[in-house]
N, C-alpha and C positions, 0 to 999 in steps of 0.2 A: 618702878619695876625695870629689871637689864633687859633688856632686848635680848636674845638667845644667842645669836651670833653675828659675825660682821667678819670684813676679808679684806686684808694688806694685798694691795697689788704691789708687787717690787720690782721695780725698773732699774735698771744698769745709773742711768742719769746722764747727761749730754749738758756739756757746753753752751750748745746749741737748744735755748730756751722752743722752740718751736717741737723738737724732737720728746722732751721731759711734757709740752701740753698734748701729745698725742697719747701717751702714758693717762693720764689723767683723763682723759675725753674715753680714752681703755677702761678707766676703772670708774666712769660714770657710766656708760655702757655697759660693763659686766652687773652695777647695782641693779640698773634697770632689770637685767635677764635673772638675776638670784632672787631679788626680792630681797635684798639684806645689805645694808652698809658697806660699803666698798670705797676704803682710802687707798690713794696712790705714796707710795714712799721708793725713795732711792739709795742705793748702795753709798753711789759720791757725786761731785758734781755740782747736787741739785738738792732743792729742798721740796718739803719735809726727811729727812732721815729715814730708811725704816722703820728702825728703833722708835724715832718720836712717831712716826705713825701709829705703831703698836699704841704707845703709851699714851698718842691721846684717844685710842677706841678703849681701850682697857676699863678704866672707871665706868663704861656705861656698857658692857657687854660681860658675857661669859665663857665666851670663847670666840677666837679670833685662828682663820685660817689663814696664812702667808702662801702666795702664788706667785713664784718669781717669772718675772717675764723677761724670762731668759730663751734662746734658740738652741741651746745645747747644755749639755752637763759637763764645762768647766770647770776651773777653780772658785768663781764666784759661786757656783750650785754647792760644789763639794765643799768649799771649806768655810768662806767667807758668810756666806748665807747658813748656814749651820749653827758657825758660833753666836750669827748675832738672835736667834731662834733660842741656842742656850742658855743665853746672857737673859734674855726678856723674859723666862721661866722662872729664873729666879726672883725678878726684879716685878713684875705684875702678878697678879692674882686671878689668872683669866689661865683657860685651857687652850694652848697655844698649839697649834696643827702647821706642819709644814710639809708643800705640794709640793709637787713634780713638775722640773721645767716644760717648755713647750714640747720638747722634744720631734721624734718622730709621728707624725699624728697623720692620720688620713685627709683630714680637712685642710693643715698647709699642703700635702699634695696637691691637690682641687685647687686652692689658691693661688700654686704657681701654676698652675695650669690656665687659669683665665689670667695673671699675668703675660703667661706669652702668648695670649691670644690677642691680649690689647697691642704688644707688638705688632704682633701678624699684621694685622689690622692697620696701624701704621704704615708698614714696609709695602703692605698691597702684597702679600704672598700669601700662599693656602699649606698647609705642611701636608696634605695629602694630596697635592699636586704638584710641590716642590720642593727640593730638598732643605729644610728649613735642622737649622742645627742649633741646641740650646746649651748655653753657657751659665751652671749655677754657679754665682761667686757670694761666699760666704765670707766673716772679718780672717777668720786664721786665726789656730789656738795652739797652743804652747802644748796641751793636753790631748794625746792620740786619738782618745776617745771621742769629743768632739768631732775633730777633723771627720774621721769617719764616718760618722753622722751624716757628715754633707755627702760624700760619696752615695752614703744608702738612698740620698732623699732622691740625688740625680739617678740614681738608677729607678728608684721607683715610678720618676717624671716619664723616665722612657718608656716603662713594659706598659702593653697596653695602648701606646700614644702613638702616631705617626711622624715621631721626628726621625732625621735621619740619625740622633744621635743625643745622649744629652751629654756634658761633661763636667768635672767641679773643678774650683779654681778657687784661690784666694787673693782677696788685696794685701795681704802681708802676712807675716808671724811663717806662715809655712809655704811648701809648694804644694801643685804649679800656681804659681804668681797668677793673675790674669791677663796680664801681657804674653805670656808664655804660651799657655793654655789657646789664645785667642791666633796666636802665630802657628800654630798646630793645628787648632782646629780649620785654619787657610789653606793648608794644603791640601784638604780633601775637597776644595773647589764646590763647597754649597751654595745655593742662590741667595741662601740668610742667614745673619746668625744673630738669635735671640738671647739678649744678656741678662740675667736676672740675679737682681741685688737681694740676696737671703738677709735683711737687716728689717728690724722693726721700724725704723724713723727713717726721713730724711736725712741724714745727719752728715759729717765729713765724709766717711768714708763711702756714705752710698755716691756722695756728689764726684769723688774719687773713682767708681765706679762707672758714672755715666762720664764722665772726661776719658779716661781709658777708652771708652767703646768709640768717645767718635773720633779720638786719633786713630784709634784701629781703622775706622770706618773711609779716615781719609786716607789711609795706608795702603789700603788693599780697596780698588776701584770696583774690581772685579764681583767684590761681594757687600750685598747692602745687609748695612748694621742697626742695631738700635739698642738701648738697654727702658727696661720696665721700669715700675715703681717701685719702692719697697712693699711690706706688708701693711704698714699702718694699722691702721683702724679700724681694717673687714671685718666683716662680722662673724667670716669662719674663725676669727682668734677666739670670740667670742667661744664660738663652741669648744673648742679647746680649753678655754680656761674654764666652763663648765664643766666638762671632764676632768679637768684636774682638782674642781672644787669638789668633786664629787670623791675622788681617788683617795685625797686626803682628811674625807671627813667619815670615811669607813676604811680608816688605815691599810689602805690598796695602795700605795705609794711604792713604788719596787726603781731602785739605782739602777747603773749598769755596773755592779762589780764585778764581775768576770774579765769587764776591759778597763779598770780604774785603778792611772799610776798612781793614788796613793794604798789603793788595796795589796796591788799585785806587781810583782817585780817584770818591768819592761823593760826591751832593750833598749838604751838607753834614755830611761828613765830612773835609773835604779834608784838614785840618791834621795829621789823623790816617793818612795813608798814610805808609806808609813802614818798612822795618825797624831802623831806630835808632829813632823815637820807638816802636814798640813794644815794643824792647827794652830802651829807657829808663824807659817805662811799666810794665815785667815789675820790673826792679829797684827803682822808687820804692814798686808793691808792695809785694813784698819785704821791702825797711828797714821798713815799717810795720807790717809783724805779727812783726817777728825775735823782739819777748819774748813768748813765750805764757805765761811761768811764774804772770801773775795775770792769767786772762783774765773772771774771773766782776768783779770790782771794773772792771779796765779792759782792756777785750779787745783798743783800739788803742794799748798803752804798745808801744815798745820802745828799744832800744840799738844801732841802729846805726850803723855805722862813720862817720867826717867823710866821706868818702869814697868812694865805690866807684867802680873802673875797670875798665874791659870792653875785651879785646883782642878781635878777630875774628880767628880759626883757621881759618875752614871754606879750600877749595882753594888759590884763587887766594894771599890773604893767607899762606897756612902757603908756600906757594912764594914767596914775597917776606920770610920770615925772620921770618913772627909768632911762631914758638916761642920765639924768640933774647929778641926782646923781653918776650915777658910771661915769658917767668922774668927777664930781667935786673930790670925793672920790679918783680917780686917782692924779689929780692935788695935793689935799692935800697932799698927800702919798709923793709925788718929791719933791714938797715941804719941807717935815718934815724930806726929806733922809730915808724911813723906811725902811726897808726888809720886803714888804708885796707883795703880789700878788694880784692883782684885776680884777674879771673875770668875765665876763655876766653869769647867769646858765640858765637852762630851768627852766618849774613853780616846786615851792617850795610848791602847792599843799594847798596855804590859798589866791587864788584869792579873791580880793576885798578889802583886808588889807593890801596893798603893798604900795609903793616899797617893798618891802621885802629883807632883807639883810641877809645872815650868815657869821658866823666870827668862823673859824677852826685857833686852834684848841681848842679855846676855848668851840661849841659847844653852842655861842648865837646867835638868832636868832631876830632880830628887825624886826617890823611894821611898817606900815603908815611912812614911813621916809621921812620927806621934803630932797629939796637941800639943804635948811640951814643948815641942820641937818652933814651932811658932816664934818663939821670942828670938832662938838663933838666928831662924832666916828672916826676921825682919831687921835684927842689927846688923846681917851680911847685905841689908838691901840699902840700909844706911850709910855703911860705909864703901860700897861696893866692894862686897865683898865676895867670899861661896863658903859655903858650910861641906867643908871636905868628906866629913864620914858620912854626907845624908846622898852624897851625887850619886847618881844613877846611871845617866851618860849627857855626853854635852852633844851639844847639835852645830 
């Protein structure tokens, strides 16, 4: 008899094997608190795959929820984690539910909050006796939305709390740097300043994080420093991913589209709205981490396909005979021996013009595609080719 259900925990994946067992030691933790099988799987990096997570719960369950254990709604939430949730729908025979990152949650507030208490605590300072000033440094994301994120969380650290101040900061990708941030927050001459690394693991960039704080610290005499821990292992994550297990098993899962460059046209983001280049972006992913088998020598090798092609299945398309096509498109492909990969995606964002097909890494994008139409674009994939009258637009 299947078990009822069971839950992918999904971790980013780290280098850094200590970082990927706290992942794991997460998703035997979260078993305990569900009562229901909890495998750990990774984006890249690291092993098990998500993918291979899914697929070795799948034959002994019935449905299987995905919780990325992610801090923000990125490209890996929006796009990466998405298709491989598409891919596995059609590939297992199990009801596949996908959660919502960690996001903004009331319990990581509380958590950064006895973070910088364990600070305090070291420094020998009281924040409502001295002016104690707290620095959240998050990785930095290429993605607005994100970013922002961090801002909300530090302001929420502050209302309510007796610091003199909180402020956000990043190790890279965007500003303020924490160098920067950290030479700013000096001039206003605090007694302390509390550094807190917004990262799940130990991992480079947290240790990147505590190095920053104590040149700062030996920088400026005048003010003593210290940076926290990460998050790890606490058990408020815990409730968090309970909540999210709970969000997505009564389809309460809600995006942030209103702030999402690939929904909405940002300034400068533009190039980047849209659901094919995100989903093109999920897939160039993808090929890049496919070989994990030697990630300590080179963690960016891999082997993937000439090829990969993306039908769109969701409504509109599947009633215009996408199913017809991506198995035909399959068949051809065995057929011809090619090295291509052939994969359902979600909507590519031009309902009503479909099937809709893309072809990475080329970057074309076909129309209205019959089943007929299959045998063309599998000899234009043969020969590197494009099927002129079926282009739609190129990317």
């Amino acid at each position: 008899m299947l078990d009822a259900e069971a839950v992918v925990l999904a971790g980013h994946g780290s280098r850094r094997e200590k970082s990927n067992d706290q992942v794991r030691e997460l998703a035997a933790d979260l078993e305990g608190r569900l009562g229901l099988p909890v495998d750990a799987g990774f984006l890249e990096l690291a092993e098990p795959s998500i993918e291979e997570a899914i697929g070795s719960l799948a034959p002994t369950v019935s449905d299987v929820t995905l919780l990325p254990l992610s801090l923000f709604a990125a490209s890996h939430v929006k796009a990466d984690i998405p298709l491989i949730v598409q891919q596995a729908r059609g590939d297992y025979d199990v009801s596949l539910h996908n959660g919502k990152h960690l996001g903004v949650h009331p319990e990581l507030v509380e958590l950064l909050d006895d973070r910088a208490a364990d600070v305090e605590e070291r420094l020998g300072v009281d924040r409502e006796d001295d002016d104690v000033m707290v620095v959240l440094c998050a990785r930095g994301s290429s993605d607005p939305d994100s970013n922002a994120d961090v801002h909300k969380l530090a302001r929420l650290l502050y209302e309510g709390r007796e610091f003199a101040g909180v402020e956000a900061a990043f190790i890279g990708v965007t500003e303020p740097l924490l160098e920067e941030q950290l030479h700013t927050v000096a001039k206003r001459r605090p007694d302390a300043v509390v550094v807190l690394p917004y990262m799940l693991g130990d991992g480079v960039l947290t240790q990147r994080i505590h190095d920053r704080t104590e040149e700062f610290d030996e920088d400026y005499p005048y003010v003593d420093a210290d940076s926290g821990d990460p998050l790890g292992t606490n058990g408020r994550l815990l409730d968090v991913l309970a909540d999210r297990f709970e969000e997505a098993r009564t389809g309460d899962v809600s995006m942030s589209c209103d702030t999402c460059k690939y929904k909405v046209e940002m300034n400068g983001f533009e190039e980047e709205s849209g659901g094919a280049r995100a989903m093109l972006r999920a897939m160039t992913h993808q090929a890049a981490h496919a070989d994990r088998s030697d990630v300590d020598d080179e963690p960016h090798v891999h082997d993937a396909p000439d090829k990969h092609v993306t039908v769109c299945t969701n409504r509109t398309c599947a009633g215009q005979g996408a199913a017809t096509v991506l198995e035909r498109l399959r068949q051809e492909a065995r057929d011809r021996d090619l090295d291509v990969q052939i994969t359902r995606s979600s909507c590519l964002d031009r309902c009503g013009e479909g099937p809709n097909v893309a072809v990475y890494p080329d970057g074309v994008w076909y129309g209205s595609v019959d089943p007929e139409d299959s045998d063309r674009i599998a000899s234009s994939l043969e020969r590197d080719r494009i099927v002129s009258d079926l282009v739609d637009q190129t990317l």
